[in-house]
N, CA, C and O of each residue as an XYZ file, in Angstrom:
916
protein
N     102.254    121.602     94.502
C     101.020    121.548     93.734
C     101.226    122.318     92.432
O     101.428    123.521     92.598
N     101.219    121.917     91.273
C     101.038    122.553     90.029
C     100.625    123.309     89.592
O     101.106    124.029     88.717
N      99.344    123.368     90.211
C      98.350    124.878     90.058
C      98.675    125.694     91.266
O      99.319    125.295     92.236
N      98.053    127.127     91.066
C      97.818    127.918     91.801
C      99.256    128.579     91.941
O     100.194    128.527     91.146
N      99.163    129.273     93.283
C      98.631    129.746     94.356
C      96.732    130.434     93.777
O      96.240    130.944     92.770
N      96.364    130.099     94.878
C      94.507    130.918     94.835
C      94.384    131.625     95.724
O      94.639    131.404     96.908
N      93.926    132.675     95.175
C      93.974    133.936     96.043
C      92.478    134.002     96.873
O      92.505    134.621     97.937
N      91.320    133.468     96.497
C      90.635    133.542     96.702
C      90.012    131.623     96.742
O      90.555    130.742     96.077
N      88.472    131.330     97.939
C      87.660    130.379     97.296
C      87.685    130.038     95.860
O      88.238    129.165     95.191
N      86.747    131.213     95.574
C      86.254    131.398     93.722
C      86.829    130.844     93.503
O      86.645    129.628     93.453
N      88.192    131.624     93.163
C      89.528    131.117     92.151
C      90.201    129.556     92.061
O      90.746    128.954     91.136
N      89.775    129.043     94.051
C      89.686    127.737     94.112
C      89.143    126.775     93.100
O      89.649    125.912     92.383
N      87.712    127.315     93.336
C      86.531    126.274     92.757
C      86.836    126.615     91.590
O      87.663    125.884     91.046
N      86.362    127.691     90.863
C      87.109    127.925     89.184
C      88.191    127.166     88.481
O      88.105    126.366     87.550
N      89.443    127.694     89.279
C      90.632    127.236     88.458
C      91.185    125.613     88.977
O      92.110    125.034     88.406
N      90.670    125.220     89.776
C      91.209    123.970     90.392
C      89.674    122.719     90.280
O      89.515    121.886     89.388
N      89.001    122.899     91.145
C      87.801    122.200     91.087
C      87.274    122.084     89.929
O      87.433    121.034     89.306
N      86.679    122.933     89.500
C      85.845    122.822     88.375
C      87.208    122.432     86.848
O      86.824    121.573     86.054
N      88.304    122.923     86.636
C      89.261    123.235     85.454
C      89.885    121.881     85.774
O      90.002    121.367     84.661
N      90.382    120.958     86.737
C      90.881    120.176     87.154
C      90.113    119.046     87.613
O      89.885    118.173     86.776
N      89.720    118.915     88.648
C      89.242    118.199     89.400
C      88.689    117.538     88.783
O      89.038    116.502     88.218
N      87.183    118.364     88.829
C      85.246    117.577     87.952
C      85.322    116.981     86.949
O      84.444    116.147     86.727
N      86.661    117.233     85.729
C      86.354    116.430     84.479
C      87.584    115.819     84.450
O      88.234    115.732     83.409
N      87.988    115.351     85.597
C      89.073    114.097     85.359
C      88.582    113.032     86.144
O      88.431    113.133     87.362
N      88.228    111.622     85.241
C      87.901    110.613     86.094
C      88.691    109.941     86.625
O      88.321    108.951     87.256
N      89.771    110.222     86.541
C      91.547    109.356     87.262
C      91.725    110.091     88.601
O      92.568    109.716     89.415
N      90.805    111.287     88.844
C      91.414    111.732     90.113
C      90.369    111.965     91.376
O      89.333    112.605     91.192
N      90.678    111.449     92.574
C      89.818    111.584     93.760
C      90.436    112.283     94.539
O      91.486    111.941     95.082
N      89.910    113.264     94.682
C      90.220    114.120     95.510
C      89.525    114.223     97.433
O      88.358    114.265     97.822
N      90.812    114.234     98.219
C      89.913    113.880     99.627
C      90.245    115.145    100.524
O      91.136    115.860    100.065
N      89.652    115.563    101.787
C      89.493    116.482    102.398
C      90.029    115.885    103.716
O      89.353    115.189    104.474
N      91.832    116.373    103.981
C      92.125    115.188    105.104
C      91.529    116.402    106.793
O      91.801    117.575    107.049
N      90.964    115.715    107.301
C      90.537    115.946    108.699
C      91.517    115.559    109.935
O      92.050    114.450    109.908
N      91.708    116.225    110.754
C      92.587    116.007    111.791
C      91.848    115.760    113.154
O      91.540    116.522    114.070
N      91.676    114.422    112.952
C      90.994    114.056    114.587
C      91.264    114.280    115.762
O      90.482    114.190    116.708
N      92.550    114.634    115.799
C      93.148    114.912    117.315
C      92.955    116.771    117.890
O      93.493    117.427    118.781
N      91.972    117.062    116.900
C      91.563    118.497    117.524
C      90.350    118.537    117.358
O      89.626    117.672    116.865
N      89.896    120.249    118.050
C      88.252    119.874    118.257
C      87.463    120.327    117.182
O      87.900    121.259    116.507
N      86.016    119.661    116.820
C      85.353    119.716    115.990
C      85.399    121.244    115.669
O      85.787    122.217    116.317
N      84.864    121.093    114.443
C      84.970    122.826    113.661
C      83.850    122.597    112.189
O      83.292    121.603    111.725
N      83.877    123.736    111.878
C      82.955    123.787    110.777
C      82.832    123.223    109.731
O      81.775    123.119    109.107
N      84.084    122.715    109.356
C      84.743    121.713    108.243
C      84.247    119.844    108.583
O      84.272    118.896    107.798
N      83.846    119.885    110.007
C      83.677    118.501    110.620
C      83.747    118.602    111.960
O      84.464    119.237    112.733
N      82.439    117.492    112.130
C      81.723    117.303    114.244
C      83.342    116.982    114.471
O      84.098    117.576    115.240
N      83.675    115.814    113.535
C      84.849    114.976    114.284
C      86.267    115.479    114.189
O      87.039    114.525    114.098
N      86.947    116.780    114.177
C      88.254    117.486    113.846
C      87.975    118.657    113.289
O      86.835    119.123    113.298
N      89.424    119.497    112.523
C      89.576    120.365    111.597
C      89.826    119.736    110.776
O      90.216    118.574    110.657
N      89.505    120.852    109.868
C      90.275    120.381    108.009
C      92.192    121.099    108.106
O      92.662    122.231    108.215
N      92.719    119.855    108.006
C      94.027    120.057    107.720
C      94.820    120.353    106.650
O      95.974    120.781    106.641
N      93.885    120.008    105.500
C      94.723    120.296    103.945
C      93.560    119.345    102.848
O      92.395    119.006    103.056
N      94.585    119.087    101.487
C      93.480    118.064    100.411
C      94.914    117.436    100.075
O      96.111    117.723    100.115
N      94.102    116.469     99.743
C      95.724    115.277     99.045
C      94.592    114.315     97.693
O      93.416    113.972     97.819
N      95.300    114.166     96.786
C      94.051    113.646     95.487
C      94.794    112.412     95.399
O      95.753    112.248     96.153
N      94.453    111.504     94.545
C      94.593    110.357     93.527
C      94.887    111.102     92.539
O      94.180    112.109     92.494
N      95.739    111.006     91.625
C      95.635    111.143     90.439
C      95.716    110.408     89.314
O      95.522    109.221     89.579
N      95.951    110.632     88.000
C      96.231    109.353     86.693
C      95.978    108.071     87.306
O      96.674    107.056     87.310
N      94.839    108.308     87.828
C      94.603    106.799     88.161
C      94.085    105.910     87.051
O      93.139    106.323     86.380
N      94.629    104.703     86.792
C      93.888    103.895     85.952
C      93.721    102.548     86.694
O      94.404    101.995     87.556
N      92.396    102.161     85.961
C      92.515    100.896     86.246
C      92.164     99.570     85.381
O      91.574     98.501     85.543
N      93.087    100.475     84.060
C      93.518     99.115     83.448
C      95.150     98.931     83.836
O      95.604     97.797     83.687
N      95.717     99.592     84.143
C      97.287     99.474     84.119
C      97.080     99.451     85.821
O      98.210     99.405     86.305
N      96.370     99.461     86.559
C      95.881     99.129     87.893
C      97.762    100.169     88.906
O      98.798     99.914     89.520
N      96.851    101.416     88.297
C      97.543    102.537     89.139
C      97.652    103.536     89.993
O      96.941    103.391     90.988
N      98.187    104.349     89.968
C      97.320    105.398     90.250
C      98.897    106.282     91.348
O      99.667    105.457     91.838
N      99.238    107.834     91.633
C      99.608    108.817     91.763
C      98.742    109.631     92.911
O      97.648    110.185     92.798
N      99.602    109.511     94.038
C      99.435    110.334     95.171
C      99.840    111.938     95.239
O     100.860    112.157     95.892
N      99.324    112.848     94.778
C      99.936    114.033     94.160
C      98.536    115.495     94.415
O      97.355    115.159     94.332
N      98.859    116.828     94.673
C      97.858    117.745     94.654
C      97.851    117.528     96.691
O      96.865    117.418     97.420
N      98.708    117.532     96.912
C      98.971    117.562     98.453
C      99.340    119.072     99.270
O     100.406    119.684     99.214
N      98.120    119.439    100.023
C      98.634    121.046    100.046
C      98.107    120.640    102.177
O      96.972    120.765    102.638
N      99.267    120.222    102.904
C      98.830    120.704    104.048
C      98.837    122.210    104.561
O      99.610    123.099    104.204
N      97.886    122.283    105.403
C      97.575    123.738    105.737
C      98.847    124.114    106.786
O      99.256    123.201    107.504
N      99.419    125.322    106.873
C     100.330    125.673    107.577
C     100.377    125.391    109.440
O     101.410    125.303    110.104
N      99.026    125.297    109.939
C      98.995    124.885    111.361
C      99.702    122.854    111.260
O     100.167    122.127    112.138
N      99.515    122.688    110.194
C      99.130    121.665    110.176
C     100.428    120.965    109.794
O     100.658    119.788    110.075
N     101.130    121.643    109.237
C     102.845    120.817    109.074
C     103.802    121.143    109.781
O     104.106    122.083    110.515
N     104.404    119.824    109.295
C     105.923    119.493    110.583
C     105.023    118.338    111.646
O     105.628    118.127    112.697
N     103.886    117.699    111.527
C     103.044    117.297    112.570
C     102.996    115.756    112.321
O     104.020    115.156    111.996
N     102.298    115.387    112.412
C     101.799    113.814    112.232
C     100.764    113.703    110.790
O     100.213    112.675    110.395
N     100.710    114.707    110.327
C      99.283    114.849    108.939
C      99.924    114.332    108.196
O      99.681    113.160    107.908
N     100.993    115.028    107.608
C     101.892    114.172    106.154
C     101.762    112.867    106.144
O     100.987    112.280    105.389
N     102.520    112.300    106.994
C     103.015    111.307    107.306
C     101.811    110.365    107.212
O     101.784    109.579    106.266
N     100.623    110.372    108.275
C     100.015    109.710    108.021
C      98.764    109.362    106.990
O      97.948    108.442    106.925
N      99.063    110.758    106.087
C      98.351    110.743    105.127
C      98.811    109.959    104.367
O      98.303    108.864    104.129
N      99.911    110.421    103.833
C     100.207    109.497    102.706
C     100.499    108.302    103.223
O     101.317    107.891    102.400
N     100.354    107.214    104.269
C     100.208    106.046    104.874
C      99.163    105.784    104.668
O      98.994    104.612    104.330
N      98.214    106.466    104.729
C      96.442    105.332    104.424
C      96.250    105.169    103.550
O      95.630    104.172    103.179
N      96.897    106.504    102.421
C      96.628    106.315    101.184
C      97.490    105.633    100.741
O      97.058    105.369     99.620
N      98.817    104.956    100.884
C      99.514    103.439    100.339
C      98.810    102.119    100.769
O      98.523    101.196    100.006
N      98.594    102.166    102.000
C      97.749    101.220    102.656
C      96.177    100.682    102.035
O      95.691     99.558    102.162
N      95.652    101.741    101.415
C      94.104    101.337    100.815
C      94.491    101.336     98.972
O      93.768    100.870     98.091
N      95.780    101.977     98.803
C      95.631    101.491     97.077
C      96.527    100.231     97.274
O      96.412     99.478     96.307
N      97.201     99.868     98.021
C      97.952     98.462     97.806
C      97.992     97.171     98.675
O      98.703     96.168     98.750
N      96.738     97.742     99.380
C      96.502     96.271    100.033
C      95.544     95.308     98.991
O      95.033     95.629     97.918
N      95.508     94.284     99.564
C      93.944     93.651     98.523
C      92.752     93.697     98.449
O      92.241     94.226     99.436
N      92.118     93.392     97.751
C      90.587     94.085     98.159
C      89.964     93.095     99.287
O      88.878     93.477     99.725
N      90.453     91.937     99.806
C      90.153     91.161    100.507
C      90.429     92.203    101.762
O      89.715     92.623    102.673
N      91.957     92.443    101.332
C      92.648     93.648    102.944
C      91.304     94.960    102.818
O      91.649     95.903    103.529
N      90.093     95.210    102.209
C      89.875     96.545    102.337
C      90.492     97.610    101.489
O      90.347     98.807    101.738
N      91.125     97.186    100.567
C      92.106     97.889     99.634
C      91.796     97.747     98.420
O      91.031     96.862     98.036
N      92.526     98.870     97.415
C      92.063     98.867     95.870
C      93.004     97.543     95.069
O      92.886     97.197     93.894
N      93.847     97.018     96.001
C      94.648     96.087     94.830
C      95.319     96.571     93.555
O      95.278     95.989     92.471
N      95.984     97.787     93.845
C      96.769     98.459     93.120
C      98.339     97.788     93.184
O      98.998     97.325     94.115
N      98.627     97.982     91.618
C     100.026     97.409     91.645
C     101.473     98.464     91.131
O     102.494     98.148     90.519
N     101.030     99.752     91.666
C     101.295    100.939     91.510
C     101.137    102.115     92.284
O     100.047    102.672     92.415
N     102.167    102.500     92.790
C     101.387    104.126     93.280
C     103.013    105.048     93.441
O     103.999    104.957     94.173
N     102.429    106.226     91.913
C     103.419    106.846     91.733
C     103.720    108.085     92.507
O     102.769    108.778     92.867
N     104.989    108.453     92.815
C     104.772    109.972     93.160
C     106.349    111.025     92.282
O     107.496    110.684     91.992
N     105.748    112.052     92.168
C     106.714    113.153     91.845
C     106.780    114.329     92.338
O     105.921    114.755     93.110
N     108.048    115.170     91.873
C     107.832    115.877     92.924
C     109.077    116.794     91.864
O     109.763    116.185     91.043
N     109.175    118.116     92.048
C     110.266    118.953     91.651
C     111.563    118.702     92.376
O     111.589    118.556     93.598
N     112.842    118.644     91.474
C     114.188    118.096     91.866
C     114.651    118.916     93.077
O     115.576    118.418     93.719
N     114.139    120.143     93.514
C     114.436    120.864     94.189
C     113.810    121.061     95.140
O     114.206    122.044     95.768
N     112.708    120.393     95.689
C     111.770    120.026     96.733
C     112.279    119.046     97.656
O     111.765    117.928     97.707
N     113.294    119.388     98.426
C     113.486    118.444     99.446
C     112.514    117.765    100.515
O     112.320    116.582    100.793
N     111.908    119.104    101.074
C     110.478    118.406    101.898
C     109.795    117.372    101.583
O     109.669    116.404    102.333
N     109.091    117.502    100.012
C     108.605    115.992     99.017
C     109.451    115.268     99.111
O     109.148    114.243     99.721
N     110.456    115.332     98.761
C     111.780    114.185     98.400
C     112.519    113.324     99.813
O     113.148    112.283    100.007
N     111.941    114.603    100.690
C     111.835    113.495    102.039
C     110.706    112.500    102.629
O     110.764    111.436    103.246
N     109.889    113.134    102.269
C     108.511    112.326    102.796
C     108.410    111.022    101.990
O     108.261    109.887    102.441
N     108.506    111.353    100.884
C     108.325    110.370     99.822
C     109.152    109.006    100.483
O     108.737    107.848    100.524
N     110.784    109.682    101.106
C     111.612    108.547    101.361
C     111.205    107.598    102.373
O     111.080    106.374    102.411
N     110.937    109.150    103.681
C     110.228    108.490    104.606
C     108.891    107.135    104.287
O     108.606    106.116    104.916
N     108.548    107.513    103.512
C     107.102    106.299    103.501
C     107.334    105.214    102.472
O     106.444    104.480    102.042
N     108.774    105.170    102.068
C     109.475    104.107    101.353
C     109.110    103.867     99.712
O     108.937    102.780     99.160
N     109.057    104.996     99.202
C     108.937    105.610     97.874
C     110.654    105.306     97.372
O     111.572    105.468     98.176
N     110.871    104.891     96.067
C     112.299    104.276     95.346
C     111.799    105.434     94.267
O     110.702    105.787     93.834
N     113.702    105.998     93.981
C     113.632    107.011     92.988
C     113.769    105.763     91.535
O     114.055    104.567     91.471
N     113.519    106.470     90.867
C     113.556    105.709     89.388
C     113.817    106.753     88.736
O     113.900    106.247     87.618
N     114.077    108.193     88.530
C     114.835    108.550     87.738
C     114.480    110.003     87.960
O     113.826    110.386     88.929
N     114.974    110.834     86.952
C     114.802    112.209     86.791
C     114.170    112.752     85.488
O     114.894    112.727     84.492
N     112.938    113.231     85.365
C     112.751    113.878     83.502
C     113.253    115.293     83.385
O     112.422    116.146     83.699
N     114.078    115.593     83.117
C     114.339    117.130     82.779
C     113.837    117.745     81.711
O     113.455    117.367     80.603
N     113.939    119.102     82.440
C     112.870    119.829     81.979
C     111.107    119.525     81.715
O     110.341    120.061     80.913
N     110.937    118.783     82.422
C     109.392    118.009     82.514
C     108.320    119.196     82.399
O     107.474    119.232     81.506
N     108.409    119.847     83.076
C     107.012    120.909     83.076
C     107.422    122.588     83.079
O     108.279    122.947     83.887
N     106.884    123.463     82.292
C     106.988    124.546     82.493
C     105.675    125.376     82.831
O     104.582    125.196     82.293
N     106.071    126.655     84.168
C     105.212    127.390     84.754
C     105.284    128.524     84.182
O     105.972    129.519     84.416
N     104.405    128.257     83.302
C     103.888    129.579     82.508
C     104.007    130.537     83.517
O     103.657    130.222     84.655
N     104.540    131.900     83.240
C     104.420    132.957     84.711
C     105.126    132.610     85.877
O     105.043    133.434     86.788
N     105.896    131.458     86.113
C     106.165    130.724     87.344
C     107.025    131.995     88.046
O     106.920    131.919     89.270
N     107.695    132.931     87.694
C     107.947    133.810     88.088
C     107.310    134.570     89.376
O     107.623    134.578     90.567
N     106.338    135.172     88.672
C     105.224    135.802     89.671
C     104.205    135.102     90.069
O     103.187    135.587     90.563
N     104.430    133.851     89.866
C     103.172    132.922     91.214
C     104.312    132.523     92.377
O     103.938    132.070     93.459
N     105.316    132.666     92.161
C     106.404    132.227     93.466
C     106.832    130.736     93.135
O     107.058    130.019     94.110
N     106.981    130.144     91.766
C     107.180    128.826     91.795
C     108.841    128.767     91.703
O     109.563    129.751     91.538
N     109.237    127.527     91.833
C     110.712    127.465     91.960
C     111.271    126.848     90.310
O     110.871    125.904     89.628
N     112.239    127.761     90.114
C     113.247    126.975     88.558
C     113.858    125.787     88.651
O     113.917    125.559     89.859
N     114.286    125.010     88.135
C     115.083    124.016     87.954
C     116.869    124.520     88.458
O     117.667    123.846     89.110
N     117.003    125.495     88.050
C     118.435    125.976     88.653
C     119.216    126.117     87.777
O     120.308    126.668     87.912
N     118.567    125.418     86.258
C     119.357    125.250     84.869
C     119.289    126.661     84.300
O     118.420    127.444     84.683
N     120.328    127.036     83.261
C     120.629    127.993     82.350
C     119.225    128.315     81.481
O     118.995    127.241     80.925
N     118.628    128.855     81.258
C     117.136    128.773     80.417
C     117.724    129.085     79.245
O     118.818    129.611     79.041
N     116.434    128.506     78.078
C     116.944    128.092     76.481
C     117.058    129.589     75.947
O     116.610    130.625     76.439
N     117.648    129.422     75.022
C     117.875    131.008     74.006
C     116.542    131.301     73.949
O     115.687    130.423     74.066
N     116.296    132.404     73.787
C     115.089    132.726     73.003
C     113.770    132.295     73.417
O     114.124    131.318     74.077
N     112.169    132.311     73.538
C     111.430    132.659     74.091
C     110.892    133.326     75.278
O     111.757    134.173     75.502
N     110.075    133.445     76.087
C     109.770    134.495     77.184
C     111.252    134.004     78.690
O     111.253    134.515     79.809
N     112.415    132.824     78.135
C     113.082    132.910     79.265
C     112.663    133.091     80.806
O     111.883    132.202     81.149
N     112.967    133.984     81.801
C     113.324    134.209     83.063
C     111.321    134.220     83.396
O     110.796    133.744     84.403
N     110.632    134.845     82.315
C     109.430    134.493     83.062
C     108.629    133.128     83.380
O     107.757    132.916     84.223
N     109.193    132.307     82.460
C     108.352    130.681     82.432
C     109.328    129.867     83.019
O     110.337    129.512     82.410
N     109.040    129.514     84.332
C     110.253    128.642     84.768
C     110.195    127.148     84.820
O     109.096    126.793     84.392
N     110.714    126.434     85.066
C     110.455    124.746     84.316
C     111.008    124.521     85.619
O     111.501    125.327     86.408
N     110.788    122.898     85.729
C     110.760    122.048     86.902
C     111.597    121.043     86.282
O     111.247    120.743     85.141
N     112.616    120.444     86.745
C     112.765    118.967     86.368
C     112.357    118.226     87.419
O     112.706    118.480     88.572
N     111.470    117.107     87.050
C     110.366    116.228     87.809
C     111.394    115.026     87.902
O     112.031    114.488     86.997
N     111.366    114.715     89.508
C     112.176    113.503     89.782
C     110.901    112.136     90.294
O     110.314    112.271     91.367
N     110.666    111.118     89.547
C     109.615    110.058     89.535
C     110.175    109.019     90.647
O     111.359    108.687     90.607
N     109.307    108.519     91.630
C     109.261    107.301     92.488
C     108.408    106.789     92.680
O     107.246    107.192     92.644
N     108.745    105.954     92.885
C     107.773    105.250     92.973
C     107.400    104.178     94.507
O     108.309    104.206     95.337
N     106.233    103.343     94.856
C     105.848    102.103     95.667
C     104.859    101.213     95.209
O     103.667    101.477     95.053
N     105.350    100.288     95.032
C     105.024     98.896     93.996
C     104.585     97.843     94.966
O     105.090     97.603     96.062
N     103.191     97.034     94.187
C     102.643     96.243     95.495
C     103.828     95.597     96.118
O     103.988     95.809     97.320
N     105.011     94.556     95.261
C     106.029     94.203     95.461
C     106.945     94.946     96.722
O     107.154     94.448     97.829
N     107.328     96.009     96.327
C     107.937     97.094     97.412
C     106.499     96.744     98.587
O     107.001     96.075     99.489
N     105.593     96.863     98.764
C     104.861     96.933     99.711
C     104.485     95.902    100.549
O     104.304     96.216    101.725
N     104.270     94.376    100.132
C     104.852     93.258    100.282
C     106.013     92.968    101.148
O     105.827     92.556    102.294
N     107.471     93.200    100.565
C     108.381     93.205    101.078
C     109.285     94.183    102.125
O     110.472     94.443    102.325
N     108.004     94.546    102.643
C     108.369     95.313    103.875
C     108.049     96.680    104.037
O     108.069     97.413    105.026
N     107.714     96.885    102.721
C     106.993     98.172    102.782
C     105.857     98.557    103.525
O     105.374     99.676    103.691
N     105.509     97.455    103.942
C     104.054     97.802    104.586
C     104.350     98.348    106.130
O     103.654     99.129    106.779
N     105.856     97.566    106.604
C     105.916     97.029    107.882
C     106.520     98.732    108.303
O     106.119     99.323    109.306
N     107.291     99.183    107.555
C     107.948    100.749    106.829
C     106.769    101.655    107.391
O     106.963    102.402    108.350
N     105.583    101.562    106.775
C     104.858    102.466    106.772
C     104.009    102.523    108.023
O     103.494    103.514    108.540
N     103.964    101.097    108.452
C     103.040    101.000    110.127
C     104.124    101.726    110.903
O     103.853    102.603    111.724
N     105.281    101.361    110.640
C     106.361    101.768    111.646
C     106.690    103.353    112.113
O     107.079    103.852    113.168
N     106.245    104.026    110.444
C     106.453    105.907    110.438
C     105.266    106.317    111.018
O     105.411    107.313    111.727
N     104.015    105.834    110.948
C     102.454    106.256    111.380
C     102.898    105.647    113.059
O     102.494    106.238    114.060
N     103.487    104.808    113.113
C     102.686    104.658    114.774
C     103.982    105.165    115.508
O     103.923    104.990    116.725
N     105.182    105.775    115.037
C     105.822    106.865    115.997
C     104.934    108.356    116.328
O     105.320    109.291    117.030
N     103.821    108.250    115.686
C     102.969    109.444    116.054
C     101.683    108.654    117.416
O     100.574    109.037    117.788
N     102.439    107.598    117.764
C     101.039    106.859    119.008
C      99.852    107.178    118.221
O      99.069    108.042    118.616
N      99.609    106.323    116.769
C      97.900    106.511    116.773
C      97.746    105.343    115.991
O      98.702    104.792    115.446
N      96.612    104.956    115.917
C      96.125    103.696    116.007
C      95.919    103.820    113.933
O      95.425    104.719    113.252
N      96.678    102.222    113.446
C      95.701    102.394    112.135
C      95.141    102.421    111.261
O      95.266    102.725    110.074
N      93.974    101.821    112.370
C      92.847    101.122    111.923
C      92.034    101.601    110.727
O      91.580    102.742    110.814
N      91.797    100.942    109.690
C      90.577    101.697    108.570
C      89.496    100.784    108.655
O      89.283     99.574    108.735
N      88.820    102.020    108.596
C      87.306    101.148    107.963
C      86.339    101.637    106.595
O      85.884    102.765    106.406
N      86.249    100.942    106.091
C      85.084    101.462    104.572
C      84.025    101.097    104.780
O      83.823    100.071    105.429
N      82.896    101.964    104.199
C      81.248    101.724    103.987
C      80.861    101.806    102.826
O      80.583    102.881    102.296
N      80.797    100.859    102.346
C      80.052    100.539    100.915
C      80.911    101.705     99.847
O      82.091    102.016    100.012
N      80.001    102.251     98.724
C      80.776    102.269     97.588
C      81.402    104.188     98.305
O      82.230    104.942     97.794
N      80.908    104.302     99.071
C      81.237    105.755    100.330
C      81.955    105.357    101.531
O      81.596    104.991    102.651
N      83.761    105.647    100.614
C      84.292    104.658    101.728
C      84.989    105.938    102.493
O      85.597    106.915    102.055
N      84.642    105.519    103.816
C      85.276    106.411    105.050
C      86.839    105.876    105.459
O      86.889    104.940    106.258
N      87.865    106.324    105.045
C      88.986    105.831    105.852
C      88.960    106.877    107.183
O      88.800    108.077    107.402
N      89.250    105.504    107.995
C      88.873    106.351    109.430
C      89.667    105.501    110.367
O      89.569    104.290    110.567
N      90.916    106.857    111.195
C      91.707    106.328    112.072
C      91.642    107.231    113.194
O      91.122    108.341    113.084
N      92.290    106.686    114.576
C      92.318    107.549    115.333
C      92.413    108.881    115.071
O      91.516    109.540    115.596
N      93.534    109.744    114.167
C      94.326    110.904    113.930
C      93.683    111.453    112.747
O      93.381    112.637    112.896
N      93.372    110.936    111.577
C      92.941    111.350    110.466
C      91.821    110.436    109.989
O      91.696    109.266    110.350
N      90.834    111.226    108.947
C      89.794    110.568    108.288
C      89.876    111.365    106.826
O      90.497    112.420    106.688
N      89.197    110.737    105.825
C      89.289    111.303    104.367
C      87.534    110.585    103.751
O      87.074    109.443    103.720
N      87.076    111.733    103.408
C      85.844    111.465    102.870
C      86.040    111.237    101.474
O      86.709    112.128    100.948
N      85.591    110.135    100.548
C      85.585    110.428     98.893
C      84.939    108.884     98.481
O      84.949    107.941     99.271
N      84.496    108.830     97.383
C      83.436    107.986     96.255
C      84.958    107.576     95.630
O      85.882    108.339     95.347
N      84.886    105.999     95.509
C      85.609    105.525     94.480
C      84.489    104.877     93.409
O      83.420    104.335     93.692
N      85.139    105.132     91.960
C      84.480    104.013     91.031
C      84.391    102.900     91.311
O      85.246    102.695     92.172
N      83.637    101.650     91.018
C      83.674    100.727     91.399
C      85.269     99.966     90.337
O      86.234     99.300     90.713
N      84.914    100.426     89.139
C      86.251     99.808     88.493
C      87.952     99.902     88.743
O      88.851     99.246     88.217
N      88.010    101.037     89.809
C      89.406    101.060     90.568
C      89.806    100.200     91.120
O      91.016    100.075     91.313
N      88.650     99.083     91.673
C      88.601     97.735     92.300
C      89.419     96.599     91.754
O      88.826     95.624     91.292
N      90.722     96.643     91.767
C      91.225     95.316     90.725
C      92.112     94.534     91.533
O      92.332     94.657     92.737
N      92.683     93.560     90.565
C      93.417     92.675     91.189
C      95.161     92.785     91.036
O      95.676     92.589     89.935
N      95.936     93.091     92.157
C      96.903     93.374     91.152
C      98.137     91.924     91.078
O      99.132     92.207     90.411
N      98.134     90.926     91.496
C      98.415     90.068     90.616
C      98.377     89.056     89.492
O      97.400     88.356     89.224
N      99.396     89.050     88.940
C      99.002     88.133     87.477
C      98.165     86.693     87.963
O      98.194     86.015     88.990
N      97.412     86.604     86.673
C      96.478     85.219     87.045
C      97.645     84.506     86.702
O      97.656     83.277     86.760
């Protein structure tokens, strides 16, 4: 995740929610729930396991970026990853006939040095397309605990305190999803035995499976078609 660590709620809602979140209309942010345990304060039907967003979503270039994925520590190494990011390929790239946004896109990235991402990603049949170096720098990345690129840092400015990421891009394309990608992704979700099934309610769509559920409002204009007329 790009932002943070948050030391606090506040600092949550402040620096993430409100600084991030509220004034970007490309990004939906969902609250993944873990059905296979018992109700809790977060929800009758599970715990709260973590947040996973949409991001740069558009929908004129009919896209959109699975990214801002923070499972909670009870909660990884388990069946959550996995089948998270499965509903969420499953509802941006099926058709809207399938219950789906008809996305002809769904990007992900991840730091070159993040193997965990760089596995999951593979696992759920994500294709690398390349590397940007030096892509992002963490102001302070030092003392928030973020990781360097591993590269020599440039002459001259604050150096060893701002550490940079080189961002490795992949991607899953309706095409990729089509051609077996889909069959990929039923195949990684149902070595966890769970069923999975979605269902939506009007413009408050509930994805809802045996194991996991995700509450969130899509625009209606995310709704597209993603092949050429």
């Amino acid at each position: 995740m790009p932002s943070g660590p948050f030391e606090t709620e506040q600092e949550f809602n402040t620096d993430f929610l409100q600084a991030i979140f509220h004034p970007d209309p490309g990004m939906v942010l969902f609250a993944i729930i873990d059905k296979t345990k018992p109700s809790s304060a977060a929800d009758k039907e599970g715990a709260l396991a973590g947040i996973v967003s949409y991001i740069d979503t558009s929908s004129v270039n009919l896209s959109t970026e699975i990214g801002y994925i923070v499972i909670l520590h009870p909660f990884q190494r388990t069946h959550v990853a996995s089948n998270t990011i499965g509903l969420l390929l499953q509802y941006a790239l099926e058709s809207p006939s399938q219950g789906g946004l008809g996305l002809r896109r769904v990007q992900w990235q991840c730091g070159s040095l993040n193997a965990p991402s760089l596995r999951a990603a593979g696992r759920m049949g994500f294709t690398k397309e390349g590397v940007l170096k030096w892509h992002r720098v963490y102001h302070g990345g030092k003392d928030k605990g973020k990781v360097h690129n591993g590269r020599e840092f440039p002459r001259g400015g604050r150096g060893e305190q701002d550490y940079a990421r080189d961002t490795v891009m992949l991607s899953h394309c309706w095409d990729d999803w089509e051609q077996g990608g889909r069959e990929n992704v039923q195949t990684t979700m149902g070595r966890q035995n769970v069923s999975s099934k979605l269902s939506f309610q009007s413009s408050n769509f509930l994805l809802n499976k045996t194991c996991l559920q995700f509450y969130l409002v899509i625009p209606s204009q995310f709704i597209g078609s993603r092949k050429p007329g």
